[in-house]
Backbone as numpy.savetxt, mean C-alpha at the origin, in Angstrom:
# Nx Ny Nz CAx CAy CAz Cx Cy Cz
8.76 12.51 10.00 7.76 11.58 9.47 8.48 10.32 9.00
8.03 8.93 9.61 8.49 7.95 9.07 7.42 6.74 8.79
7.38 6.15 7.55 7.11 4.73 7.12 7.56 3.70 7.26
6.93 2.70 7.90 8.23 1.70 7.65 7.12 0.73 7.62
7.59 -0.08 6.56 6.74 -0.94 5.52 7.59 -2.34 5.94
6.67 -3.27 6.20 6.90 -4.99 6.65 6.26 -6.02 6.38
6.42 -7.07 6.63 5.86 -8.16 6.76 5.66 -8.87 4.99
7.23 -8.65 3.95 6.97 -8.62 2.74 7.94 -10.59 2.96
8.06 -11.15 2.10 8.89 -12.71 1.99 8.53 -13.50 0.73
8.93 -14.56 0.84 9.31 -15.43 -0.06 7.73 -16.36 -0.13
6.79 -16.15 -0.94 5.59 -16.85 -0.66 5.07 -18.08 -1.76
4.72 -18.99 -1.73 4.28 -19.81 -2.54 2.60 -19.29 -3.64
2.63 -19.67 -5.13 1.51 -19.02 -6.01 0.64 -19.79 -5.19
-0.60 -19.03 -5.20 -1.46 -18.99 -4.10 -1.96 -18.36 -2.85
-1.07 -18.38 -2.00 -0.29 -17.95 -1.05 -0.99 -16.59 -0.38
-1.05 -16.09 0.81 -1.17 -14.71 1.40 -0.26 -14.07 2.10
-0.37 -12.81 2.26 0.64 -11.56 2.69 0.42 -11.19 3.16
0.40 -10.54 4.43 -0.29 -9.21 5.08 0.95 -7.99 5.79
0.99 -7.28 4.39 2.04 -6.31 4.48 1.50 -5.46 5.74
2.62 -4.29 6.40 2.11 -3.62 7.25 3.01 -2.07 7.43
2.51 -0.79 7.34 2.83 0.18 7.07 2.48 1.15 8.52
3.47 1.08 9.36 3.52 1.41 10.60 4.09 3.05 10.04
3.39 4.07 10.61 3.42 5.39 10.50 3.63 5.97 11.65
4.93 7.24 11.80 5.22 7.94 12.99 5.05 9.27 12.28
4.76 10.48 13.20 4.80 12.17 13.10 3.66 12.25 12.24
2.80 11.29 11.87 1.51 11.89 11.40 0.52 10.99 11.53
-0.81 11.75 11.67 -2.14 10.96 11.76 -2.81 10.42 10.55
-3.12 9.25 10.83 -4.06 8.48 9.49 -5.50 9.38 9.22
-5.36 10.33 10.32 -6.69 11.12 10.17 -6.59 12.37 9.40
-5.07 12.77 9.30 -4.81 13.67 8.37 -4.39 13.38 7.16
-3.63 11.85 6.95 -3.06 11.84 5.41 -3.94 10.68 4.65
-3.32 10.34 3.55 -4.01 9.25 2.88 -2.91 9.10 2.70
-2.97 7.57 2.61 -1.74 6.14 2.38 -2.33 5.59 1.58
-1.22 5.80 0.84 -1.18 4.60 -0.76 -0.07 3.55 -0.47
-0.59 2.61 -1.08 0.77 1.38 -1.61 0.88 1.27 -3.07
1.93 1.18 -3.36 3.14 0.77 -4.62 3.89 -0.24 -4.91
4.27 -0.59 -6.31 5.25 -1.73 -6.05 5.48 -1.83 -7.43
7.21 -1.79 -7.37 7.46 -2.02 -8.39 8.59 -3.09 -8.68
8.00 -3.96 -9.31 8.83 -4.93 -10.15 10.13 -4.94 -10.66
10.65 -5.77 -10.54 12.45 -5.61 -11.29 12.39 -5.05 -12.61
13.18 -3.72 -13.18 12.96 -3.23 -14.34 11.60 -2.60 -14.77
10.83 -2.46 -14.25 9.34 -1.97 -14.29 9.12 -0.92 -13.24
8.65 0.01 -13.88 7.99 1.20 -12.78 7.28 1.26 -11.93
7.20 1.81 -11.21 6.12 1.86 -10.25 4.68 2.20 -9.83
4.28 0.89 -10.10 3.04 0.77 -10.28 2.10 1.31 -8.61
0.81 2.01 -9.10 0.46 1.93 -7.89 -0.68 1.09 -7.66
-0.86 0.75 -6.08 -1.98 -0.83 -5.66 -3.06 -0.30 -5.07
-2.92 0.35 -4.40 -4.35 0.77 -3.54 -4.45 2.21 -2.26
-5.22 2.57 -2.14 -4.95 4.07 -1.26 -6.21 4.03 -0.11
-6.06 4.23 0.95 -6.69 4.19 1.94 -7.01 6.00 2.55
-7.67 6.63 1.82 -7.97 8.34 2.56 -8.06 8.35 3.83
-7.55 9.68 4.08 -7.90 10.18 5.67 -9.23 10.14 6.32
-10.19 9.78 5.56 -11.66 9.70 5.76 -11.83 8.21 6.20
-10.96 7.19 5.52 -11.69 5.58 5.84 -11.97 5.45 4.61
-12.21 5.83 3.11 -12.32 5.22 2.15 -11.38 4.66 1.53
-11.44 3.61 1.08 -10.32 3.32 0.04 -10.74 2.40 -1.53
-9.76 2.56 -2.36 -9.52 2.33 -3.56 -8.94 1.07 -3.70
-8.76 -0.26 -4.20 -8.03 -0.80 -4.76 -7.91 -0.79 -6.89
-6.59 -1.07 -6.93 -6.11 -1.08 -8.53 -7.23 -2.20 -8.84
-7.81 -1.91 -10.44 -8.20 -3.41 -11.22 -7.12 -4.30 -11.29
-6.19 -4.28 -11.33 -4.93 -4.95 -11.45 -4.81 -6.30 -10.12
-5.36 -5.62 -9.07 -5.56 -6.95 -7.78 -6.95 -6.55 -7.54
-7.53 -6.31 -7.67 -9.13 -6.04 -7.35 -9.91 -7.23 -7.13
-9.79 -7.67 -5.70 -10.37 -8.93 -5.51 -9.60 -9.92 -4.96
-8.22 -9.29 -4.87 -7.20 -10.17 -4.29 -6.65 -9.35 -2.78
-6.24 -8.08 -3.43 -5.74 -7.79 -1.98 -6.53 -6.78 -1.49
-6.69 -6.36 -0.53 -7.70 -5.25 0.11 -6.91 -4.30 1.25
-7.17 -3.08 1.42 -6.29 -2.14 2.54 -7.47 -1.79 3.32
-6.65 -1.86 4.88 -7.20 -1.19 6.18 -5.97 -0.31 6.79
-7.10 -0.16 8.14 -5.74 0.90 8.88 -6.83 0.55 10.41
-5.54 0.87 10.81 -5.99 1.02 12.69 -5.17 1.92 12.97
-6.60 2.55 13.54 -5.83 3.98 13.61 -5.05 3.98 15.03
-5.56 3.16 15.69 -5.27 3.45 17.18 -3.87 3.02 17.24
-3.09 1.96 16.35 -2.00 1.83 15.60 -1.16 2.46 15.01
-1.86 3.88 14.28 -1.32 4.26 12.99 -0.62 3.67 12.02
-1.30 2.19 11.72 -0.80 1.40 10.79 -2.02 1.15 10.06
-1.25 1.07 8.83 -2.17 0.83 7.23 -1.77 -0.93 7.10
-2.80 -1.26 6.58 -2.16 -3.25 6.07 -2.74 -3.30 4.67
-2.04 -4.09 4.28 -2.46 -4.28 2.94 -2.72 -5.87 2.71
-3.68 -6.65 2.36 -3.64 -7.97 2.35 -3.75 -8.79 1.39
-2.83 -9.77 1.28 -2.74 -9.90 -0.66 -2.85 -11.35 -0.32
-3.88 -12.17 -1.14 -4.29 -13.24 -0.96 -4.35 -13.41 -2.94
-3.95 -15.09 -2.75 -3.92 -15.32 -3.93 -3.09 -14.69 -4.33
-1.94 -15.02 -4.32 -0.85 -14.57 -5.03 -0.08 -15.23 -6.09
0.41 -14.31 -7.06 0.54 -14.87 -8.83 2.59 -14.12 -8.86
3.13 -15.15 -9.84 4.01 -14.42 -9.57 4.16 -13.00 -10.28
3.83 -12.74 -10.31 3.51 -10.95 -11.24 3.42 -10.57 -10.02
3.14 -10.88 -9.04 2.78 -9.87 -7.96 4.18 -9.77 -7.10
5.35 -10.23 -7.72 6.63 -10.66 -6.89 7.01 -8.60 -7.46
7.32 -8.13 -6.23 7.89 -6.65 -6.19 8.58 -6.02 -5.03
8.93 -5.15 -5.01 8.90 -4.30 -3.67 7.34 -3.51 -3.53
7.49 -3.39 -2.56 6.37 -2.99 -2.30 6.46 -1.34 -1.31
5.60 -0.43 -1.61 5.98 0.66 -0.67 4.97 1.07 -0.22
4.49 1.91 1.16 3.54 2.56 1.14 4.27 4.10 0.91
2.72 4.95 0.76 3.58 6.67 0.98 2.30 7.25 1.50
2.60 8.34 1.84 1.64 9.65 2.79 1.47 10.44 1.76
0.27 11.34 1.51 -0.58 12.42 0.67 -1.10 13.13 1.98
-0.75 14.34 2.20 -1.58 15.03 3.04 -2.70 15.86 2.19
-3.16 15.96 1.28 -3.95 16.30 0.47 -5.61 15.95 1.11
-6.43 16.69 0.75 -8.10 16.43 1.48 -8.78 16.76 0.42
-9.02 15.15 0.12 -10.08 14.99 -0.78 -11.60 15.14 -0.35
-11.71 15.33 0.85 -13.19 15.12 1.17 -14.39 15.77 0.46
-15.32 14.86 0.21 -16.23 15.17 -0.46 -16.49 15.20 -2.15
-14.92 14.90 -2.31 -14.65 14.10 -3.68 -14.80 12.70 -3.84
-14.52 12.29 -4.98 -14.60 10.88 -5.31 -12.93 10.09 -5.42
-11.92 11.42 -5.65 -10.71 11.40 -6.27 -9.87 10.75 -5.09
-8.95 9.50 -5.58 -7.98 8.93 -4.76 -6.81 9.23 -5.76
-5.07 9.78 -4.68 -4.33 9.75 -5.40 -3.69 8.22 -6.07
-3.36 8.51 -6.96 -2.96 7.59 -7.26 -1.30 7.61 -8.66
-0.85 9.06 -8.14 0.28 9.44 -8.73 1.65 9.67 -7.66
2.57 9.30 -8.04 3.77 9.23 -7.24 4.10 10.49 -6.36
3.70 11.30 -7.83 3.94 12.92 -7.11 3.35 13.62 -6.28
2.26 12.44 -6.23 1.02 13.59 -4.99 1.10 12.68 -3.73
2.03 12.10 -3.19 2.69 11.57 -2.13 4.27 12.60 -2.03
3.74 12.69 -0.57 4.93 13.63 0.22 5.85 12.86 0.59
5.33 11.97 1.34 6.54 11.08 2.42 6.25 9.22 2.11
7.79 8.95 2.18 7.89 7.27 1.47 8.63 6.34 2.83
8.01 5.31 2.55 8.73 3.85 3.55 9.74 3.41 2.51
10.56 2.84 2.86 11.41 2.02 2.50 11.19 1.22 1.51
10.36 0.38 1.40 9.89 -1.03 0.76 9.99 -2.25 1.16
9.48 -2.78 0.95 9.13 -4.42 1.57 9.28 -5.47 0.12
10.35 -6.39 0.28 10.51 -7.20 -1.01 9.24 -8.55 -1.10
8.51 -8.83 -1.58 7.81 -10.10 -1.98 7.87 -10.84 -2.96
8.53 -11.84 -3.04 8.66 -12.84 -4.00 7.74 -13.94 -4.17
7.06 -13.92 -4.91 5.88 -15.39 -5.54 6.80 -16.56 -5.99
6.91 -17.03 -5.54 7.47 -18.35 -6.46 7.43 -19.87 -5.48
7.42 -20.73 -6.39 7.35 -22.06 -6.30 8.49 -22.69 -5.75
């Protein structure tokens, strides 16, 4: 199983992103993908989760700024961050939950209930 998380750079406040979380050895139809990101000296926060169903979650924290899809025919997740502040300057990660929420309301949104991790993608906000 591999992640590999892209399309992160050097962006001006304002600015848009469109990260991209290319997935091998598993189906978007079996796991749920979350993204993460954590800041220099700061933990790891989590951003938004896309279920094996097609639902997804974004954090209040960007709620309104960035939004997640997936193509499946891809097996890639995107994450799209518009309006960007420098607070939002991090690495960024996605990860896999094979977990089945269906028919719940519940998105993970804890480190530990992700199995498998990408690398990270660096994004810097600044002027």
């Amino acid at each position: 199983v591999q992640l590999q998380a892209s399309g992160g750079g050097l962006v001006h406040p304002g600015g848009s992103l469109r990260l991209s979380c290319a997935v091998s050895g598993i189906s978007l139809d079996s796991y749920n993908i979350g993204w993460f990101r954590q800041a220099p000296g700061q933990g790891r926060e989590w951003i938004s989760c896309i279920r094996r169903d097609g639902s997804t979650l974004i954090a209040e924290s960007v709620e309104g700024r960035f939004t997640i899809a997936r193509d499946t025919s891809k097996n890639t997740v995107y994450l799209d961050m518009n309006s960007l502040k420098s607070e939002d300057t991090a690495i960024y990660y996605c990860a896999a939950d094979g977990a089945n929420y269906s028919g719940s309301i519940y998105y993970p949104r804890f480190r530990v209930e992700y199995d498998y991790w990408g690398q990270g993608t660096l994004v810097t906000v600044s002027s």
